[in-house]
N, C-alpha and C positions, 0 to 999 in steps of 0.2 A: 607785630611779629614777636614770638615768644622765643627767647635765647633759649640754648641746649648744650649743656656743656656734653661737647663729644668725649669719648674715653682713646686714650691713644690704642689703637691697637695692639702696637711694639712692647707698652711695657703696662698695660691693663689697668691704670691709672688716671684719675682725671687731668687731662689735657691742660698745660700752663698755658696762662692769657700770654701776648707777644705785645708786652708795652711800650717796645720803640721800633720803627720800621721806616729802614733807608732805600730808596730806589740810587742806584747808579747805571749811568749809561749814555744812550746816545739818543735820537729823536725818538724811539718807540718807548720809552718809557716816561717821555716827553707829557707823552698824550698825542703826538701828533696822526692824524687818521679819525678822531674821534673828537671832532668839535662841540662846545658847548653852545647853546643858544645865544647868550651875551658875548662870546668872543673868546677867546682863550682853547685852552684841551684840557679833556678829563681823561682820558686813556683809563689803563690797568689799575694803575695807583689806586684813587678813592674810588674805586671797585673792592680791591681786596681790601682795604681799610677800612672798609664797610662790614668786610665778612669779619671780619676779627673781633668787634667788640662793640658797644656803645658806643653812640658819637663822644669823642674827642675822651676817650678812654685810649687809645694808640695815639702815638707823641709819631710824627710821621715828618719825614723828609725826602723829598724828590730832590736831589742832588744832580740830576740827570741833565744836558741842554742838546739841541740840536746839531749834529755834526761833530760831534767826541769819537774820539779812537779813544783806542784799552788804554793808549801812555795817557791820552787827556784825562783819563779816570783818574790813574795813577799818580798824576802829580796835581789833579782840579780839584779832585770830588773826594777822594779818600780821605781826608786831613779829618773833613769836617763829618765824615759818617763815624772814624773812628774817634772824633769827639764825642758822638751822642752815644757810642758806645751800644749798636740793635740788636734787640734780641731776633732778625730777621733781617737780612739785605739781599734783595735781589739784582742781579748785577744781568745785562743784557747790553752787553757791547764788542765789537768786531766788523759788523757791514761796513762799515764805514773804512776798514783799513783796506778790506778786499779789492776797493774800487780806487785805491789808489796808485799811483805808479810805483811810491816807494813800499810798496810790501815788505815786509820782512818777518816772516814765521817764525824767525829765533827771536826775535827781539820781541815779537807779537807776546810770546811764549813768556818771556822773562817780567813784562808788566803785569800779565793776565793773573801768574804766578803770586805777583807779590803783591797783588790788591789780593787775592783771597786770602792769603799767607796770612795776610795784616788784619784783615776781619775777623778770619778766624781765631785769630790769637785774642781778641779782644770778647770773645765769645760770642760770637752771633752765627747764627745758623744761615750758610750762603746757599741760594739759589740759582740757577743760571741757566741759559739754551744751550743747543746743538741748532746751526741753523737749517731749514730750507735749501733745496734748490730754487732759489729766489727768481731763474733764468726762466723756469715754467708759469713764474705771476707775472714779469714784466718782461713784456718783449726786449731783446735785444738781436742785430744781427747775427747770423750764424757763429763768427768768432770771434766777439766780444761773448756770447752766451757762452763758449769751451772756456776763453776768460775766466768767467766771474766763477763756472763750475769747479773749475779747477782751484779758482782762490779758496771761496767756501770749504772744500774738502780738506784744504791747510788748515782752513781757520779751525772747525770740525775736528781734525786730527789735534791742536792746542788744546781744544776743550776737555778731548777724554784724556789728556794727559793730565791736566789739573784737577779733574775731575777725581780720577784718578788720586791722583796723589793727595790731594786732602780730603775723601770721602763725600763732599757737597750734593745737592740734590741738581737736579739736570734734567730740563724737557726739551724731548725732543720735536720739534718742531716740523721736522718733514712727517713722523712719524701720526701727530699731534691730530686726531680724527678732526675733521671740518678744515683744518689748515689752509688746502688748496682750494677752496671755495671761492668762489668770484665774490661771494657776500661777503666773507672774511676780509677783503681790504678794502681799502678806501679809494675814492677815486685815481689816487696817482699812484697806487698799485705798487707803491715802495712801504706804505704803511697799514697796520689794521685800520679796518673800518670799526665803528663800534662794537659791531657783534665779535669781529676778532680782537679787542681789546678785553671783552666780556672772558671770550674764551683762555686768554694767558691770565686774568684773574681767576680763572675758575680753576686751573688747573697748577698755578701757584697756591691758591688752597687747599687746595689738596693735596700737594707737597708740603705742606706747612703742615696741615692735619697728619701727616706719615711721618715728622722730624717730631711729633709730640706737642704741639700748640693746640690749640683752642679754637675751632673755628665756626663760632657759634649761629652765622648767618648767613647761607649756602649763597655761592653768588649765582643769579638769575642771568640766562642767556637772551630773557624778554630785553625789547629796546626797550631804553627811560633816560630820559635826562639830556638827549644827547642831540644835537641840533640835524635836521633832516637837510640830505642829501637830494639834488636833482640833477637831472639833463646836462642843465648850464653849468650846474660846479665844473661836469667832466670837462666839457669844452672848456671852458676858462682853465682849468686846470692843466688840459693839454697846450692850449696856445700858450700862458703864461712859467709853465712850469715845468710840465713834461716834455717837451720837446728842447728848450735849453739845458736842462738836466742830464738829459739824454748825451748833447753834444759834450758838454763839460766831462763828464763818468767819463764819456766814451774817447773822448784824447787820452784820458788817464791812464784806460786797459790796454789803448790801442798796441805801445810797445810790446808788453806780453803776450797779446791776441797774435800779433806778427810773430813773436817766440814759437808761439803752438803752431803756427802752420809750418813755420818750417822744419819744425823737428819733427811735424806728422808726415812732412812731405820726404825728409830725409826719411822717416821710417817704411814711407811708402816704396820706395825707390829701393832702397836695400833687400825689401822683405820682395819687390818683382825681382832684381838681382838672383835672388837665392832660389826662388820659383823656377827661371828660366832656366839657371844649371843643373837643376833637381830633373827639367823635363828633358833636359838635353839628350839626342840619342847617342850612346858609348858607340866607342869604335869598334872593330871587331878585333878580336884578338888577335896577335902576330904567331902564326904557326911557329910548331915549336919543332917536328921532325918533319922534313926532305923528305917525300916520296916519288921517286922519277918511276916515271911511266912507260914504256918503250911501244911506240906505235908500231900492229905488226902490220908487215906488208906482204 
């Protein structure tokens, strides 16, 4: 394969290489979704790490573990990303807070804040989601799904305020063409499959190529590398994983799922209230002048 240095568009100059590059986050930048043959995950990571340059011309760290919220970024993985000081960090984290009991949007909001705050200051060019309605990949009951929708649109709502406020680049993921594809996830339908880990590579390249980098090796939506998927993963997947997962998430949402229905059902009840007086027939007016009639005989 022959490198090419692209030209930024923005500023019609050749494209700087990006010689250090942090992942932070939660299982999806993991790799989880996209197993390797010998064991482990490859995910997004050494996909784009591939596009960017010669082997081990990018100084790369996956900071990232399974099961992090924004505070775990904030007080685990930051330390050590604004040690290496990236000229690139992509940051993909929040599912994880949505599904829990203790949500909190302000506070969501004030970590989220000051992990890019802190990147940015140190110079690195920060990438990050918008997520998904996640409730269209993985089944949930009817009101854990208004749940989790409702969390996401908080989380969503955080995003473009950070977004927002430090200028970062941002995909969006509902938006994200192939996104909803049943090929795009993985068997247990909370993570990419390979090809959707291909896809948040491909298109963090090209976020990367739009901030003025160098993205000398287009990444390939072809499989490779990536340990194949059957039958029996699903099933084993289901019995061991998705169906206790299920239970656990779903204690978590349950209190809030209970919130929405009753405030739908109070809204329902007010909003019949308002209907019935609206159709009510008025009375007839009370005569206002006396007319006596004198019957003749």
């Amino acid at each position: 394969m022959t490198a090419e240095i692209l030209v930024s568009p923005a500023a019609g100059v050749p494209a700087r290489a990006v010689r250090t590059l942090a992942l932070l986050g939660d299982s999806t930048p993991v790799g989880m979704g996209d197993p390797r043959p010998g064991g482990g995950w490859r995910g997004f990571g050494p996909l784009l790490v591939e596009s960017l340059g010669e082997p081990d011309a990018v100084r790369y760290a996956n900071l990232s573990f399974p099961g992090a919220r924004t505070a775990c970024v904030r007080h685990s993985q930051l330390a050590d990303a604004l040690r290496m000081r990236p000229d690139l960090a992509v940051l993909l984290v929040g599912m994880n807070d949505t599904l829990r009991a203790d949500f909190d949007a302000a506070q969501l909001l004030e970590d989220y804040d000051a992990v890019v705050a802190s990147l940015r200051a140190v110079g690195a060019t920060v990438l990050t989601v918008r997520f998904h309605d996640h409730s269209s990949v993985f089944w949930l009951p009817g009101s854990l799904r208004r749940a989790l929708r409702d969390r996401i649109a908080e989380l969503n709502a955080v995003t473009d305020m950070v977004v927002a406020r430090h200028g970062i680049g941002c995909l969006d993921l509902h938006t994200m063409p192939g996104g909803y594809d049943r090929s795009s996830w993985s068997v247990d339908r909370l993570h990419p499959s390979e090809l959707g880990h291909r896809l948040l590579a491909l298109h963090f390249a090209e976020m990367a190529h739009a901030e003025g980098f160098a993205v000398p090796y287009p990444v390939s939506l072809a499989p490779g590398g990536g340990r194949r998927v059957t039958a029996a993963h699903h099933l084993l997947w289901l019995l061991f994983k998705g169906l206790p997962w299920l239970w656990r998430r779903g204690r978590d949402l349950v209190p809030y799922a209970v919130s929405i229905a009753v405030r739908d059902a109070r809204a329902r009840w007010s909003s019949a209230v308002r209907d019935a007086r609206a159709h009510r027939s008025p009375r007839p007016p009370a005569p206002t002048n006396l007319v006596s009639v004198r019957r003749s005989r």
